[in-house]
DSSP file (Angstrom, degrees, kcal/mol; ACC not computed):
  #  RESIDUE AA STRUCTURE BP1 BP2  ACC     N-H-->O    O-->H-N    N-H-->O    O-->H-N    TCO  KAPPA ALPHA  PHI   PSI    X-CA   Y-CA   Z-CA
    1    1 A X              0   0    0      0, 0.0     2,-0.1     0, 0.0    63,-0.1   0.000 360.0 360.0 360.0 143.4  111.4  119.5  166.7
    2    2 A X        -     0   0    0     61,-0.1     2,-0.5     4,-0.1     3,-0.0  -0.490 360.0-113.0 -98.6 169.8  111.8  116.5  169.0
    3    3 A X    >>  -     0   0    0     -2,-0.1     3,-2.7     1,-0.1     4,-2.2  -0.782  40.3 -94.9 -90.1 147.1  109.9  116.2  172.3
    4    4 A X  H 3> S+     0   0    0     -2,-0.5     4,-4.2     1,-0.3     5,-0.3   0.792 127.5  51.7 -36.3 -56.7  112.1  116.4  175.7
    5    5 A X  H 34 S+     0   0    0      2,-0.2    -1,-0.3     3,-0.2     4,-0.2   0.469 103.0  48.2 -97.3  21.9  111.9  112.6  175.4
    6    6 A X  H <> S+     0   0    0     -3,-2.7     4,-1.9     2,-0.2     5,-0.2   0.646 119.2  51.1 -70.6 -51.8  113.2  111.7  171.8
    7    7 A X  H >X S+     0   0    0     -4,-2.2     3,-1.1     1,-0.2     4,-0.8   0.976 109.1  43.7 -65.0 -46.4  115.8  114.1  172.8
    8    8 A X  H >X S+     0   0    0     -4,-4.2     4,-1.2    -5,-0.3     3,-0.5   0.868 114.2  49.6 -64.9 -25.9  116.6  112.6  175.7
    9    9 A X  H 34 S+     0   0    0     -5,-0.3     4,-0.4     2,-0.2    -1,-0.2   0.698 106.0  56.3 -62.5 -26.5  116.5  109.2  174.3
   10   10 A X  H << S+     0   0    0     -4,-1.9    -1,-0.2    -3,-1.1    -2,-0.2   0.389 106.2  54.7 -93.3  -6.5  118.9  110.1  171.1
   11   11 A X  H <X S+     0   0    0     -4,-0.8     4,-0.9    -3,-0.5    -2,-0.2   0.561 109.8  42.4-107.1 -14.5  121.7  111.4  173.6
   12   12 A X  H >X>S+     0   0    0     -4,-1.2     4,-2.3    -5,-0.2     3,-1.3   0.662 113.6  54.0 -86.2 -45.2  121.9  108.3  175.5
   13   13 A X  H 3>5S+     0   0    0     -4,-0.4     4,-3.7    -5,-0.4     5,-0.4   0.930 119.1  36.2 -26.0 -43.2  121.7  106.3  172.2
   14   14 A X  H 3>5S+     0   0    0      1,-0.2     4,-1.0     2,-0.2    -1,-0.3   0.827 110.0  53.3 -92.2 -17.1  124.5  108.3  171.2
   15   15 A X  H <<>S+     0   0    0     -3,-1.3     5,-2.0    -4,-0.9    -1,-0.2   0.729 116.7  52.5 -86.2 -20.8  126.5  108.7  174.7
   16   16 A X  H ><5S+     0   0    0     -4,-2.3     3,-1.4     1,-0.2    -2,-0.2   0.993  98.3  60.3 -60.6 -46.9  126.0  104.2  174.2
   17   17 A X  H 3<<S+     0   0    0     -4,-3.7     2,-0.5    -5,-0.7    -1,-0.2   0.926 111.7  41.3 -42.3 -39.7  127.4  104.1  170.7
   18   18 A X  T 3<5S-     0   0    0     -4,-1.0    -1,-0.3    -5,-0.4    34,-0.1  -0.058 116.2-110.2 -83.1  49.0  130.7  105.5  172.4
   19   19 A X  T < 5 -     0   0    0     -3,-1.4    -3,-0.2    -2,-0.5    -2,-0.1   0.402  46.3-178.4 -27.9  65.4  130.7  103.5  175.5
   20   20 A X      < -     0   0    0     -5,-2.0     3,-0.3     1,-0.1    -1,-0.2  -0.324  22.6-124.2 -52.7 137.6  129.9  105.9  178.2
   21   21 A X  B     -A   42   0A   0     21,-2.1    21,-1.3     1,-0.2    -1,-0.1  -0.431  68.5 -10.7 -69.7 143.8  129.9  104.8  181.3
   22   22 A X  S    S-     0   0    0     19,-0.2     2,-0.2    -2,-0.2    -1,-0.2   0.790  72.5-162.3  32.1  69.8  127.2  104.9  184.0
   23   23 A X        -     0   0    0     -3,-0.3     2,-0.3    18,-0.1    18,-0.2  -0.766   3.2-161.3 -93.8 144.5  124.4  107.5  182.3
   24   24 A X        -     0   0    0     16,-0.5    16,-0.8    -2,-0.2     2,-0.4  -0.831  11.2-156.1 -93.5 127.3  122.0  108.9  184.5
   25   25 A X        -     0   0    0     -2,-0.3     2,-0.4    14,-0.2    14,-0.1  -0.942  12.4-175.6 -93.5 141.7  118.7  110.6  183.7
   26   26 A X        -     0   0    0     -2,-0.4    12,-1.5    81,-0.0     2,-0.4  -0.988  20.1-139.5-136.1 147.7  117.8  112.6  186.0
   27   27 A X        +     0   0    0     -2,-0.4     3,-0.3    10,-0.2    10,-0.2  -0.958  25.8 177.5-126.5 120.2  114.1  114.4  185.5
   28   28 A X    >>  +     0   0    0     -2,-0.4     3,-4.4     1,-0.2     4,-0.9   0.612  42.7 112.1-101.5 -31.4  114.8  117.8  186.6
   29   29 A X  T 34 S+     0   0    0      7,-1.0    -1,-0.2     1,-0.3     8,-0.1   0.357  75.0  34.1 -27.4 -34.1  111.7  118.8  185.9
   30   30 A X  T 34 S+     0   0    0     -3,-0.3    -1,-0.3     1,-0.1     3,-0.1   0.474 121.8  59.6 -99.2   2.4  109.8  119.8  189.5
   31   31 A X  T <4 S+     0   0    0     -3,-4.4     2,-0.3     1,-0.3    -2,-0.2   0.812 111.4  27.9-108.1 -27.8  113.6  120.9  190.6
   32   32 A X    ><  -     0   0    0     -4,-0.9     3,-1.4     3,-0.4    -1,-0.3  -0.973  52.9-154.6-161.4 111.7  114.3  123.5  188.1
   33   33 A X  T 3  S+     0   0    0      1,-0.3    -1,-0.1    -2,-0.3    -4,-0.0   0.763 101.2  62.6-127.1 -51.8  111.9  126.2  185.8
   34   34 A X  T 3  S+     0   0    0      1,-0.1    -1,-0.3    -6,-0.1     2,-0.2   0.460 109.7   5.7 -66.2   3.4  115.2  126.0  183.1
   35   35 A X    <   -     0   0    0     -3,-1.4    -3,-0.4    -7,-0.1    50,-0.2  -0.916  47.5-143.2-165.9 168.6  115.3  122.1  182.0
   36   36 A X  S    S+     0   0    0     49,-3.4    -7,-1.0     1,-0.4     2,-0.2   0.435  74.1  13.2-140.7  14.7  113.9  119.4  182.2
   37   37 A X  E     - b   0  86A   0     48,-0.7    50,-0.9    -9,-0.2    -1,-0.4  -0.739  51.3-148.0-168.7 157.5  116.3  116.6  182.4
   38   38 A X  E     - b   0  87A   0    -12,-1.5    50,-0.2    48,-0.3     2,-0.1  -0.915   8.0-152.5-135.5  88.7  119.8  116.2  183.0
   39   39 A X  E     - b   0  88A   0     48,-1.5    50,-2.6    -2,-0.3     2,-0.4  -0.446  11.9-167.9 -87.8 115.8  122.2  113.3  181.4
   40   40 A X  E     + b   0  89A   0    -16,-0.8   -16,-0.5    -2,-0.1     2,-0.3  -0.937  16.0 165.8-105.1 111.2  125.1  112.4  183.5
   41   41 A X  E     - b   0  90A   0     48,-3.2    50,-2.1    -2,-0.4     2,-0.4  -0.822  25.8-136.4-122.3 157.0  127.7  110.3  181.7
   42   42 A X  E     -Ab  21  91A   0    -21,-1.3   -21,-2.1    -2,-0.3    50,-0.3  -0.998   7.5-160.1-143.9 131.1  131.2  109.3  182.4
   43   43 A X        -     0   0    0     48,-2.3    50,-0.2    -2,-0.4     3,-0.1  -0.580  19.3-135.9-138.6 133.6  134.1  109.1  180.0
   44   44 A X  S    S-     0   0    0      1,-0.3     2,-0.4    -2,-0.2    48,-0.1   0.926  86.2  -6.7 -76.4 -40.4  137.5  106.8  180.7
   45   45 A X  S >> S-     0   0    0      1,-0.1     3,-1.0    48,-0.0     4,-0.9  -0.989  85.2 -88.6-163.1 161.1  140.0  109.7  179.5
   46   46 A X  H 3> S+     0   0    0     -2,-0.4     4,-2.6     1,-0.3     5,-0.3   0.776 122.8  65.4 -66.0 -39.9  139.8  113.2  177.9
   47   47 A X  H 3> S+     0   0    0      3,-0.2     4,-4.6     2,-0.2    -1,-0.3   0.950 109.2  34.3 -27.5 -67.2  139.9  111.7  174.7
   48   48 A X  H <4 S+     0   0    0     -3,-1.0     4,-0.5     2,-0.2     3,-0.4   0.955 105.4  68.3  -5.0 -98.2  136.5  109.9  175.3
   49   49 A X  H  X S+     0   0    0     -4,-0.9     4,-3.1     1,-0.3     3,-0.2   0.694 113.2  29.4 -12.3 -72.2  135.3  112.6  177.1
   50   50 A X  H  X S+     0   0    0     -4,-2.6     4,-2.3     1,-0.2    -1,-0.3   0.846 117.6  58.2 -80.7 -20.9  135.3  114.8  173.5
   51   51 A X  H  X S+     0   0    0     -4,-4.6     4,-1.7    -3,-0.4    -2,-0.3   0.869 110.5  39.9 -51.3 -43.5  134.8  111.8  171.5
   52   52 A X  H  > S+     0   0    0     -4,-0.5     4,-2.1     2,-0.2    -2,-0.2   0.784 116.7  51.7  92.1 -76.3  131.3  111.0  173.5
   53   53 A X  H  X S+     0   0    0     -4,-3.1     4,-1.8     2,-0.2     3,-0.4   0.971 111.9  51.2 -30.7 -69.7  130.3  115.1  173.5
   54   54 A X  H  X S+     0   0    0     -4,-2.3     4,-3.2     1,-0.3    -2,-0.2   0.876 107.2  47.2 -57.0 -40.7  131.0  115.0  169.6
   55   55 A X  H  X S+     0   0    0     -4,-1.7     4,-1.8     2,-0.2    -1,-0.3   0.908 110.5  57.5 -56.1 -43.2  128.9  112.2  168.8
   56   56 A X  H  X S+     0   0    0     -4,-2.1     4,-0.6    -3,-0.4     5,-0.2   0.903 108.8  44.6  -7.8 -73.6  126.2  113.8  170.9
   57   57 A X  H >X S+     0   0    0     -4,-1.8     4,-1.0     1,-0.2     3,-1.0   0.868 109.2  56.8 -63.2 -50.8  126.3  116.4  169.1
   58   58 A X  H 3X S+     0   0    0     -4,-3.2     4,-1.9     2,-0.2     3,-0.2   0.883 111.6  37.6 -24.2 -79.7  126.4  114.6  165.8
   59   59 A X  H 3< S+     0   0    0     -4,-1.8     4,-0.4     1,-0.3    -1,-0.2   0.332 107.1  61.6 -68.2  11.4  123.3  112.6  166.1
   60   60 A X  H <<>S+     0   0    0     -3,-1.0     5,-1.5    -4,-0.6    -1,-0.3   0.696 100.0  55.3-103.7 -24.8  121.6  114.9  167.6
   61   61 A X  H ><5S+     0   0    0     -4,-1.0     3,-1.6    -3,-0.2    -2,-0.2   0.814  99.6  66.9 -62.5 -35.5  122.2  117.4  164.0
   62   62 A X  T 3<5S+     0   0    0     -4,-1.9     2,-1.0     1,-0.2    -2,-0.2   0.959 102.8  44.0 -77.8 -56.3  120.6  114.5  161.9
   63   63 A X  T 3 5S-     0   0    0     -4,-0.4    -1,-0.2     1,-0.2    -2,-0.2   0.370 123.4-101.9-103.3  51.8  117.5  115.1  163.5
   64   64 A X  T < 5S+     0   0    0     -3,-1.6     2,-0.5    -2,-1.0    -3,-0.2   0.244  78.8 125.4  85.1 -16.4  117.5  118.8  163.4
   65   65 A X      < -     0   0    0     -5,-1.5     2,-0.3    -6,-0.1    -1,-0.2  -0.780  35.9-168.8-105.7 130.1  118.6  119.6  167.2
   66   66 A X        -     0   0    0     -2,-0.5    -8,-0.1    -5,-0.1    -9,-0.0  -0.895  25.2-115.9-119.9 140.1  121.5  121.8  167.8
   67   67 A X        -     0   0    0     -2,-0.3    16,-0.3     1,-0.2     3,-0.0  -0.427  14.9-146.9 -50.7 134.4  123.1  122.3  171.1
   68   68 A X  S    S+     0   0    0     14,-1.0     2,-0.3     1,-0.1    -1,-0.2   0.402  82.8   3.9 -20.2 -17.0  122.9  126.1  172.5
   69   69 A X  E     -C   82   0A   0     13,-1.1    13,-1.6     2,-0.0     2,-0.3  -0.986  57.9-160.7-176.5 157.4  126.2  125.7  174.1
   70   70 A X  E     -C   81   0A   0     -2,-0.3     2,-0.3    11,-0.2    11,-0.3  -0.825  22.7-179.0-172.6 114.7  128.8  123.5  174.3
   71   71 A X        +     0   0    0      9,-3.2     7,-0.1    -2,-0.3    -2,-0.0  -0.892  48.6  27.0-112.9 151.4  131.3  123.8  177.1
   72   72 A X    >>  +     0   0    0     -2,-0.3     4,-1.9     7,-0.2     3,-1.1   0.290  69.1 128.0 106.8 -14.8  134.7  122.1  178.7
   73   73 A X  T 34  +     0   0    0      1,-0.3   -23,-0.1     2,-0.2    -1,-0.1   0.873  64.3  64.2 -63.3 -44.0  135.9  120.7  175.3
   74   74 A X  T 34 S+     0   0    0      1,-0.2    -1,-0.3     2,-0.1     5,-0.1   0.640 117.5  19.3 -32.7 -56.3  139.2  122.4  175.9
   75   75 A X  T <4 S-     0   0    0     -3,-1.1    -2,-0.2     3,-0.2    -1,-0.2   0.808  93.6-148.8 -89.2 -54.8  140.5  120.4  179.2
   76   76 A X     <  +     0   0    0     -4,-1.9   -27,-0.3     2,-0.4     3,-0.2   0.463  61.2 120.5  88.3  15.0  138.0  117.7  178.3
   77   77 A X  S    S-     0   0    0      1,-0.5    15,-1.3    -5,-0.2    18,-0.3   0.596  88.9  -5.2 -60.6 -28.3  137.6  116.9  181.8
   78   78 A X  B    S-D   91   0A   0     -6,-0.3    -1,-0.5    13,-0.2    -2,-0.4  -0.726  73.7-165.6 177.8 115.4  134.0  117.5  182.1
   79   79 A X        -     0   0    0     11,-2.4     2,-0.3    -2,-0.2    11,-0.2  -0.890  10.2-143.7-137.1 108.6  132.3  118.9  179.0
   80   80 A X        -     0   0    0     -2,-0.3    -9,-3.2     9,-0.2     2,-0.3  -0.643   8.0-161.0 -62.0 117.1  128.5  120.6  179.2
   81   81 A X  E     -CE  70  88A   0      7,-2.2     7,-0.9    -2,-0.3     2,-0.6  -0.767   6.6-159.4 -58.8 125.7  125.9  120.1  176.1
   82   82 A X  E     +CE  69  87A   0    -13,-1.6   -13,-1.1    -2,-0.3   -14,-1.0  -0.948  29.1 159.8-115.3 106.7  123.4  122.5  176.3
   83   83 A X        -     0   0    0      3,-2.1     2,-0.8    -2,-0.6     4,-0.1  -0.019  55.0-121.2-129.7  39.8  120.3  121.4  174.4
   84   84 A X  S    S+     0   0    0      1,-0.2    -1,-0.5   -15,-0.0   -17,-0.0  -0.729 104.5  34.3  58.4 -94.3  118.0  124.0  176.5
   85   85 A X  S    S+     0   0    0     -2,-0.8   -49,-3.4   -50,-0.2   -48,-0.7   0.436 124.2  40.7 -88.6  13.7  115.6  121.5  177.9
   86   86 A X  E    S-b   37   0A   0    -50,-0.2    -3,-2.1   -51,-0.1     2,-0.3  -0.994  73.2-158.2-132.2 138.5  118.0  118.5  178.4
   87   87 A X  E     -bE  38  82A   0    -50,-0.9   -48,-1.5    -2,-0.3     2,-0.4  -0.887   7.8-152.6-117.5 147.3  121.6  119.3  179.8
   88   88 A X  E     -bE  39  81A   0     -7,-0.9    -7,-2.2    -2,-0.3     2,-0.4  -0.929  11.3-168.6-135.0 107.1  124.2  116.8  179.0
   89   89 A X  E     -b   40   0A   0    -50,-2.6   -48,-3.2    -2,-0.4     2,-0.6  -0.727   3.3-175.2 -79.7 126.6  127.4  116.3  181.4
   90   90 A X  E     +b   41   0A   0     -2,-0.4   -11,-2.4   -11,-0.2     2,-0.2  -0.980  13.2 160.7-141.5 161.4  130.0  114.5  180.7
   91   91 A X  E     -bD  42  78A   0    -50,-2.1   -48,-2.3    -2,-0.6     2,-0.8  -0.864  39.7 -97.5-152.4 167.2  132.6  113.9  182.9
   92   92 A X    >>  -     0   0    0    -15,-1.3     3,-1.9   -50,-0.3     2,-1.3  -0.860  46.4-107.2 -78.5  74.7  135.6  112.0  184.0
   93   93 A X  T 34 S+     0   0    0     -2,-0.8     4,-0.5     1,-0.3   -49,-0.1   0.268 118.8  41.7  17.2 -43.2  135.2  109.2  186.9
   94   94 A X  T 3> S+     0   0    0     -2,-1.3     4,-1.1     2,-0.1    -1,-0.3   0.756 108.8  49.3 -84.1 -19.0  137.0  111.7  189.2
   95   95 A X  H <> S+     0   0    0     -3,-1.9     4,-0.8   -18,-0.3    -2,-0.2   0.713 115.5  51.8 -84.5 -26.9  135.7  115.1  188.5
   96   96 A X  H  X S+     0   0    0     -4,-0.6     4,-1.9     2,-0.2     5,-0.2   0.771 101.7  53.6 -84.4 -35.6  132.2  113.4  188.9
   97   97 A X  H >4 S+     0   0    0     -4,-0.5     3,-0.6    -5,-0.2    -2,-0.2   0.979 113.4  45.9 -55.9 -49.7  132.6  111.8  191.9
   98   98 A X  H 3< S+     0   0    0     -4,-1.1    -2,-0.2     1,-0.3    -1,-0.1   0.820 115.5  45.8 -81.7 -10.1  133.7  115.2  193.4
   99   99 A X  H 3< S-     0   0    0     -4,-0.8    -1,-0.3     5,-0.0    -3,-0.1   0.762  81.5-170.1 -76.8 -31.3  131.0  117.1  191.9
  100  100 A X    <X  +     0   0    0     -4,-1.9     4,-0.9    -3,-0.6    -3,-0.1   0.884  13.4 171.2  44.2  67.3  128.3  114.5  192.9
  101  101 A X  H  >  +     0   0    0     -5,-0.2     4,-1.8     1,-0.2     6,-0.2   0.672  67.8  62.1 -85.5  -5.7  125.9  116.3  190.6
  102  102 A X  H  >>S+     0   0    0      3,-0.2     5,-2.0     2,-0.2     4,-0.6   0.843 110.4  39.8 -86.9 -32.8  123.3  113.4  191.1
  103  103 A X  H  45S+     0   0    0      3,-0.2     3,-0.2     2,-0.2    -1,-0.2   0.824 110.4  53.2 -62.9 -29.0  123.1  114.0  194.6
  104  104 A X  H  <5S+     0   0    0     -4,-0.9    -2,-0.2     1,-0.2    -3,-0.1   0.988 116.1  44.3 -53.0 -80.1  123.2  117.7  194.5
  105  105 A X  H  <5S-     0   0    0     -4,-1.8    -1,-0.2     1,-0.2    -2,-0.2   0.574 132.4 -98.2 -45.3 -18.0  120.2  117.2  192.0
  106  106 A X  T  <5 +     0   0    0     -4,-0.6    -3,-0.2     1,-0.3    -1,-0.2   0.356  61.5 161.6  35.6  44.4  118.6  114.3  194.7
  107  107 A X      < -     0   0    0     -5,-2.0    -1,-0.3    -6,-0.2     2,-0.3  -0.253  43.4-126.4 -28.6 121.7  119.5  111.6  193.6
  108  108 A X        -     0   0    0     -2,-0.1     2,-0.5     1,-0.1    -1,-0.1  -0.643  40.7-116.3-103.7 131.7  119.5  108.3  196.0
  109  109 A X        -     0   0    0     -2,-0.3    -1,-0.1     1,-0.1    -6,-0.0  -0.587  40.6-177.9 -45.7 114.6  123.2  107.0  195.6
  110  110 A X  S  > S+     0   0    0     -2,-0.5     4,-0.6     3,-0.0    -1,-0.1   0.705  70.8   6.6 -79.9 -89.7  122.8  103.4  194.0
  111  111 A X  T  4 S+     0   0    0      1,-0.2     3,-0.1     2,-0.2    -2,-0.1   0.636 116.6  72.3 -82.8   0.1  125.9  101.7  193.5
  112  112 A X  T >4 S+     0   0    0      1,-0.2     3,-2.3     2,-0.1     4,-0.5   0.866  87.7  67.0 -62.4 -49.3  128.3  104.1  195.3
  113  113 A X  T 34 S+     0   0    0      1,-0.3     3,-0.3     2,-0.1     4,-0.2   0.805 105.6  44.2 -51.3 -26.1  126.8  103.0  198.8
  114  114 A X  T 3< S+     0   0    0     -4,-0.6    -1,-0.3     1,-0.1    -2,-0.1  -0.063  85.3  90.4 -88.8  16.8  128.4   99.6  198.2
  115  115 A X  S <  S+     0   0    0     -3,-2.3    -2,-0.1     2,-0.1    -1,-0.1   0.851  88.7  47.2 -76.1 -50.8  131.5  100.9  197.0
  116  116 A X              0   0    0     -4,-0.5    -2,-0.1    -3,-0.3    -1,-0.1   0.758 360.0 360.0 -68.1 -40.9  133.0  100.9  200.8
  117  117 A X              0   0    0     -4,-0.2    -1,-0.2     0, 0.0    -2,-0.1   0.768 360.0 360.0 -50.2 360.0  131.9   97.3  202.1
């Protein structure tokens, strides 16, 4: 069984191979008594999106960890990995801006704040 950060380290490895965009870690840990970090990643088109998920899922089977859940594949807009204590979003450039789950979580905006100038 891997520790919360081999797992979290083998889903971005695997969200790189496919070249997600802009992953977050976010360590959820003091925020939230069900996980204990939370991978935000961003996918050019729905294609991606489930290419990105599946590989996830993939390398995460060679070393024995299998998701609980696996949502969104369907629209492919935004598809949730559930791997109990690390949740892995990925999402679309627009659906993630409007969701702003890195702020939600409290998260300081980096490169959004410069977006405007």
């Amino acid at each position: 069984m891997l520790s919360t950060q081999e797992k979290t380290q083998a889903i971005v490895a695997a969200l790189e191979d496919v070249k997600a965009l802009d992953i977050q870690v976010i360590d959820t840990s003091k925020l939230s008594p069900l996980f204990e970090r939370m991978i935000v990643a961003s996918a050019q088109s729905t294609r991606q999106t489930k290419a990105l998920a599946d590989n996830v899922e993939k390398k995460l089977k060679e070393l024995n960890e299998v998701p609980l859940s696996t949502e969104g594949e369907s629209s492919g807009e935004w598809i949730l990995v559930d791997f109990g204590e690390v949740l892995v979003h990925i999402m679309q450039p627009a659906v993630r801006a409007y969701y702003n789950l890195e702020e939600l979580w409290g998260v300081q905006p980096k490169l959004r704040a410069q977006a405007g100038k």
